[in-house]
C-alpha positions in Angstrom: 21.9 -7.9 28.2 24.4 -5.1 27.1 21.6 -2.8 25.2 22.7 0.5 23.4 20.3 2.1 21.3 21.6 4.2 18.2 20.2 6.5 15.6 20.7 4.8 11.7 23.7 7.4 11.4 25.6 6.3 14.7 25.7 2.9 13.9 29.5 2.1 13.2 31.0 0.5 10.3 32.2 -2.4 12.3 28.3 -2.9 13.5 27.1 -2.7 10.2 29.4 -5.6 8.9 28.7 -7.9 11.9 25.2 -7.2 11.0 25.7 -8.2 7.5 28.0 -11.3 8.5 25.3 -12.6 10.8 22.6 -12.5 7.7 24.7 -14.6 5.3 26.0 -17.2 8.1 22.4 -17.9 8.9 20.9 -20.6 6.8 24.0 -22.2 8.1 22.6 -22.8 11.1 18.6 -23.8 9.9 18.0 -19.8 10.2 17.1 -19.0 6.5 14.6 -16.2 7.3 17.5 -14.2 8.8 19.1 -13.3 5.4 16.0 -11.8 4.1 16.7 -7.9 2.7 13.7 -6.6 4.9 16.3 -7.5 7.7 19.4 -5.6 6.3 21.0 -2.8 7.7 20.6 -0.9 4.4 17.2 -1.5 4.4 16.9 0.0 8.2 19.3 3.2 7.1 17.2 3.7 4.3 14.2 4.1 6.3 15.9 6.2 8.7 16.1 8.7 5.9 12.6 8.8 5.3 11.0 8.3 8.1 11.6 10.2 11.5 12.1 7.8 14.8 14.3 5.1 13.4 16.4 3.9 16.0 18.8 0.2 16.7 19.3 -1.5 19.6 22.7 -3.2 19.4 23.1 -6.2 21.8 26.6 -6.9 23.0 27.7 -10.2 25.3 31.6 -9.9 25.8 31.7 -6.7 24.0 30.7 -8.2 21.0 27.4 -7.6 19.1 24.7 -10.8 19.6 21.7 -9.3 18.2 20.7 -5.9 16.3 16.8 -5.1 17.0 15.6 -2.2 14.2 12.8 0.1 14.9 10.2 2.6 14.8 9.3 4.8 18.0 7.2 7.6 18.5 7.7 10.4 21.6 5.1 8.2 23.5 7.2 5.2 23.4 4.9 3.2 20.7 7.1 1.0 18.8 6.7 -0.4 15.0 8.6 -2.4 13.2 11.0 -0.8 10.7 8.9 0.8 7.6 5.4 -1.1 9.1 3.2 -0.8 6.3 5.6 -1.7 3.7 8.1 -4.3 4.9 7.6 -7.4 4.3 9.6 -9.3 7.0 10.5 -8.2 10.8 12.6 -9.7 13.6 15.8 -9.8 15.8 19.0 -10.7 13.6 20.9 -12.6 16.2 23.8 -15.1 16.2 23.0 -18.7 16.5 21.8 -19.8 20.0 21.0 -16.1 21.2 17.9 -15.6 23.7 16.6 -12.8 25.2 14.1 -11.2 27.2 11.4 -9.5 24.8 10.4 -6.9 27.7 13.6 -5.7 29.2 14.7 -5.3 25.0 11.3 -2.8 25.4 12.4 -1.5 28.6 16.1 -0.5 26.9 14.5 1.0 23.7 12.5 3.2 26.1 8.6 1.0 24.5 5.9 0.4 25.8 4.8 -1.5 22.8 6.3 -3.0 19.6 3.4 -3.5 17.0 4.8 -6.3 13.8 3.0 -7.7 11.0 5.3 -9.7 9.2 7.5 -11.0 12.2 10.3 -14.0 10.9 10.0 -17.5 12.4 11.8 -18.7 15.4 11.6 -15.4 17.5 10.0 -16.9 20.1 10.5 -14.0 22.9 8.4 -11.8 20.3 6.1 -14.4 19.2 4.6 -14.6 22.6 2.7 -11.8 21.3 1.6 -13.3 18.3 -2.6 -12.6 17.2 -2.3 -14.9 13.8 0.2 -16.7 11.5 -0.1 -16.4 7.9 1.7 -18.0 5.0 5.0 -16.1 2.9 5.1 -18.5 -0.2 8.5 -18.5 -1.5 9.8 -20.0 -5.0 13.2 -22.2 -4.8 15.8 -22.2 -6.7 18.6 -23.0 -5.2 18.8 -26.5 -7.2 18.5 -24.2 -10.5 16.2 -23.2 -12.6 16.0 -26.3 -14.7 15.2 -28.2 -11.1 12.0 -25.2 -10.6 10.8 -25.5 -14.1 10.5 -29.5 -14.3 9.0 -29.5 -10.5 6.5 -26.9 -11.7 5.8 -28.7 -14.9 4.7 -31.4 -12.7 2.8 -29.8 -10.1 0.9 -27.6 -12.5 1.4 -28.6 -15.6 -1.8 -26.1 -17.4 -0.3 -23.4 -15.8 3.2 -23.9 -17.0 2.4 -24.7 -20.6 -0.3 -21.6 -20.8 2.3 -19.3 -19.3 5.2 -20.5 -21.3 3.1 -20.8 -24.5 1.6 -16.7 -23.9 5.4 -15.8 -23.7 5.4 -17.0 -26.9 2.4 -15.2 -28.3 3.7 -11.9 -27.3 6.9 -12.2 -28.8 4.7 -13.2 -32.1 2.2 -10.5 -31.4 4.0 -7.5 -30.2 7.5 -7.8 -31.2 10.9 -9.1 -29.9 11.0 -10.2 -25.9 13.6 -9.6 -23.6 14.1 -9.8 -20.2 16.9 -7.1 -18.2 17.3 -8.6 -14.5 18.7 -5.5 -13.3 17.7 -2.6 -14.9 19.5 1.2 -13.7 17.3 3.2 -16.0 15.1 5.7 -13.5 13.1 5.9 -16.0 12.1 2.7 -16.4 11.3 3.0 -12.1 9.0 5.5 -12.6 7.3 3.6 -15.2 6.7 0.6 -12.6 5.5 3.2 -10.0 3.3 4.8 -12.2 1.5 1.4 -13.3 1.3 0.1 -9.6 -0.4 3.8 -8.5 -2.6 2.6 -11.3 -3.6 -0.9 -10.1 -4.1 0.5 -6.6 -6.8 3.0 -7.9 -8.3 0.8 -10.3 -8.9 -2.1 -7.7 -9.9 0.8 -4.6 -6.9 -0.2 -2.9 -4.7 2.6 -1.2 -2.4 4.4 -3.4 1.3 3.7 -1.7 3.0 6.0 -3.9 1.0 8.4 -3.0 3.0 8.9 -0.1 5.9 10.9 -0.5 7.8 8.9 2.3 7.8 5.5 -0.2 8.5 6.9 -3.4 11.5 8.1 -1.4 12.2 4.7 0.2 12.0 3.0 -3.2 14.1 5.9 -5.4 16.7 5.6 -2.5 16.8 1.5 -2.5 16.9 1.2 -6.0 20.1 3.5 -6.2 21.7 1.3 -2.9 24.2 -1.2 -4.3 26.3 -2.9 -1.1 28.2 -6.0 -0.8 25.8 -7.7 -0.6 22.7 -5.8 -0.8 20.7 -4.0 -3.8 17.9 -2.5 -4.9 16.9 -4.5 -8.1 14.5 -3.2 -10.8 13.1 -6.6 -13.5 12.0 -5.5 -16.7 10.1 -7.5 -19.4 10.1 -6.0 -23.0 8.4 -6.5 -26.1 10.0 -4.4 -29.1 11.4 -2.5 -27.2 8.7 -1.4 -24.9 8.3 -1.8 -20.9 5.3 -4.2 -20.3 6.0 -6.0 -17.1 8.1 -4.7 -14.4 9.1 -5.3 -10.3 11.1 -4.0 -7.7 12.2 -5.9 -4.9 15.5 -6.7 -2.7 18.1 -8.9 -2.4 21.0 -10.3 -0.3 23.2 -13.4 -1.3 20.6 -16.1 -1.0 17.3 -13.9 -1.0 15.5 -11.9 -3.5 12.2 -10.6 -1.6 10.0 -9.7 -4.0 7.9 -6.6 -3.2 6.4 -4.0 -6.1 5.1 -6.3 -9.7 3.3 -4.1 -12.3 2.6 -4.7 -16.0 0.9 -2.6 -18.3 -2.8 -3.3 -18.8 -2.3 -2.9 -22.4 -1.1 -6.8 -22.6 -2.8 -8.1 -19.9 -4.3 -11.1 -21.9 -0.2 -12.3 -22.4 -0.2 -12.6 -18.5 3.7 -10.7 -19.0 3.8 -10.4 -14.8 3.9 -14.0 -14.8 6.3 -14.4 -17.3 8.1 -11.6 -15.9 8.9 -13.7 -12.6 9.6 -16.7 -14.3 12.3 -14.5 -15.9 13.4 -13.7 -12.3 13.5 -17.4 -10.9 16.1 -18.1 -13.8 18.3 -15.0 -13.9 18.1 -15.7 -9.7 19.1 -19.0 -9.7 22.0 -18.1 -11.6 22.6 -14.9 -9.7 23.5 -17.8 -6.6 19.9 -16.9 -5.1 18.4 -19.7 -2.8 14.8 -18.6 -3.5 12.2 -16.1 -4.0 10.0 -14.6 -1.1 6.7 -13.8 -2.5 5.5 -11.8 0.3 2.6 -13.0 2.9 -0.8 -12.6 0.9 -2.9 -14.7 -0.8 -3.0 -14.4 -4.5 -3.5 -17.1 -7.4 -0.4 -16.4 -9.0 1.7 -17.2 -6.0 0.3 -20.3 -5.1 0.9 -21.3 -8.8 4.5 -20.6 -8.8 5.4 -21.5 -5.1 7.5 -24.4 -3.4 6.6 -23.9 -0.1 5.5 -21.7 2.4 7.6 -19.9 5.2 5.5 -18.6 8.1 5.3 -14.8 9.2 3.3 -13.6 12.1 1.6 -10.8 13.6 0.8 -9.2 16.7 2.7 -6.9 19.6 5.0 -7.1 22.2 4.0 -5.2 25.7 5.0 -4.1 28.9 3.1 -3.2 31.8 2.1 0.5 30.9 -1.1 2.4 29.9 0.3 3.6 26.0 0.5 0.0 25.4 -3.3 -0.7 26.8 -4.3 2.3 24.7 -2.5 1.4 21.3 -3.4 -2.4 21.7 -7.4 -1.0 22.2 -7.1 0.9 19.3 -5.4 -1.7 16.7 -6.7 -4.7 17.6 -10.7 -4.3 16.3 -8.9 -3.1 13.3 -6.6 -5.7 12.3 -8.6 -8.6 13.3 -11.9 -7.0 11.0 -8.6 -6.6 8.0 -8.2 -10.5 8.9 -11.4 -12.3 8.9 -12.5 -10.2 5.7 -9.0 -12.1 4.3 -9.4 -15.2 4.9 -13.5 -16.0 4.2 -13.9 -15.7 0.7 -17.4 -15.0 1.2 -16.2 -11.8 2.8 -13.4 -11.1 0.9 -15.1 -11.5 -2.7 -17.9 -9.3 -2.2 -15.4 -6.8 -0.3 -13.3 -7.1 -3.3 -15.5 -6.3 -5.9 -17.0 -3.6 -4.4 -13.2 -1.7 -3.7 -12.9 -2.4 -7.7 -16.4 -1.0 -8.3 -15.2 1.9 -6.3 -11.6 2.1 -8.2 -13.5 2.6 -11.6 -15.6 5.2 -10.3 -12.8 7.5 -9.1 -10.8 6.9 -12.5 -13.8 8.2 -14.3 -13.6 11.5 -12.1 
């Protein structure tokens, strides 16, 4: 393999649109995950402006790019994917019929390790290293969203009529509703921030926006517009008012959906729900092939899923003592995170107790 290894503000223009072309040729060739925004080259840039280490490996055969490899790499040579932590999809975006060798891609990025979490499907050199698989429900709409509503109708028909029938109820209740698909009002970002911080302190989880680094991330993505990449910001009103809210990313076929919020204040109209059936219609008509939910198990994704795409995670190593050190060091940690997950006789109790927790600190 032909390896060069750039920082985000070498990579040329002509890289940049191969890169792009190869993401919205993929489900072409049974490759859907590909075309996922987590996978962009905006969404690697715009990490590279927040974060410090971002690097990508371009892989050339005949002198023309095969593969582009995004990461994170510290002056030890551990290796993460692009914005770990927050991204919810990882991988290799290659052209069809591409193979390569996970350890000499390492060995060219100068790792000794590459930790994922939410690696795509189908990257079998990487998935070698694989320590679980986990579901990433997705909604389809790519038969539009006529098809999604009459399939969900008949797959859960309570849920559909409660959720269509509160929508309702809160236009009666608390004024007008309207629904703005892309929203460019800051302000209204800062409101979705703002009620997410909230929901992470009230249920003990860790703040993200606390972090300087993705309040940056998000400000900058939501203010990226490409062909054909954006930042889009979903906003439910009543009268007037904000009361359900996300932020997520798209490509041509993909919206990934990644920050919902509503305001507590109408939490008995369920508005995030209604807020993301909202989003499967303008999608569908946007040309989107369906909605990536994010890996995670929550009720109101396996109400409003189709199916399930796989993600998994793990590491890739070579022989060398900072990967024996980091993998030492991660593994206890993640596989405790993982077995609390999935036992809901350890997740339930965990769960209320972080809550329990939240309320205390909100009283302080």
């Amino acid at each position: 393999m032909d390896i060069s290894v750039y920082r985000p503000g070498e990579l040329s223009a002509a890289d940049r649109t191969a890169w792009t072309a190869m993401q919205s040729k993929a489900h072409l060739h049974g490759s859907e995950e590909l075309a996922n925004p987590f996978l962009s080259p905006e969404f690697a840039l715009a990490v590279g402006r927040c974060r410090r280490g971002v690097r990508i490996a371009v892989v050339r055969e005949d002198g023309e790019p095969a593969a582009f490899f995004p990461f994170q790499r510290t002056a030890t040579g551990v290796g993460r994917a692009v914005g770990l932590g927050v991204s919810d999809c990882q991988g290799l975006v290659h052209r069809p019929g591409f193979t390569w060798d996970a350890r000499e891609l390492l060995r060219a990025c100068g790792l000794a390790v590459w930790e994922y979490d939410h690696l795509v499907a189908g990257q079998e050199p990487f998935e070698a290293g694989a320590s679980g698989i986990f579901p990433s429900p997705v909604m389809d709409v790519d038969r539009g969203y006529d098809t999604y509503l009459r399939e969900l109708r008949a797959r859960s028909p309570k849920f559909t009529r409660t959720t269509l029938a509160k929508e309702r109820r809160l236009g009666r209740d608390a004024g007008p509703v309207h629904y703005v698909h892309d929203e460019r009002d800051p302000v209204a970002l800062r409101t979705l921030m703002g009620w997410k911080s909230a929901q992470y302190r009230r249920t003990g989880r860790s703040d993200r926006f606390a972090h300087a680094w993705i309040t940056a991330l998000v400000t900058r993505l939501f203010h990226t517009r490409s062909d054909p990449f954006a930042g889009i910001l979903s906003v439910l009103y009543a009268d007037g008012r904000p009361v359900a809210a996300h932020f997520g990313l798209r490509t041509e076929r993909v919206l990934a959906c990644w920050f919902p919020a509503y305001d507590p204040a109408y939490a008995k109209f369920s508005p995030g729900l209604i807020l993301h059936l909202r989003m499967a219609e303008a999608a569908a008509t946007d040309g989107i092939a369906h909605l990536d939910l994010g890996r995670g198990q929550k009720d109101y994704k396996d109400s409003l899923k189709t199916r399930e795409l796989n993600v998994s995670e793990g590491w890739v190593t070579r022989r060398h003592p900072v990967a024996v050190g980091h993998r030492a060091r991660r593994v206890p940690v993640r596989a405790l995170r993982n077995m609390v997950q999935s036992r809901p006789e350890l997740f339930e109790p965990a769960d209320r107790i972080l809550k329990r927790m939240g309320k205390v600190r909100s009283r302080r």
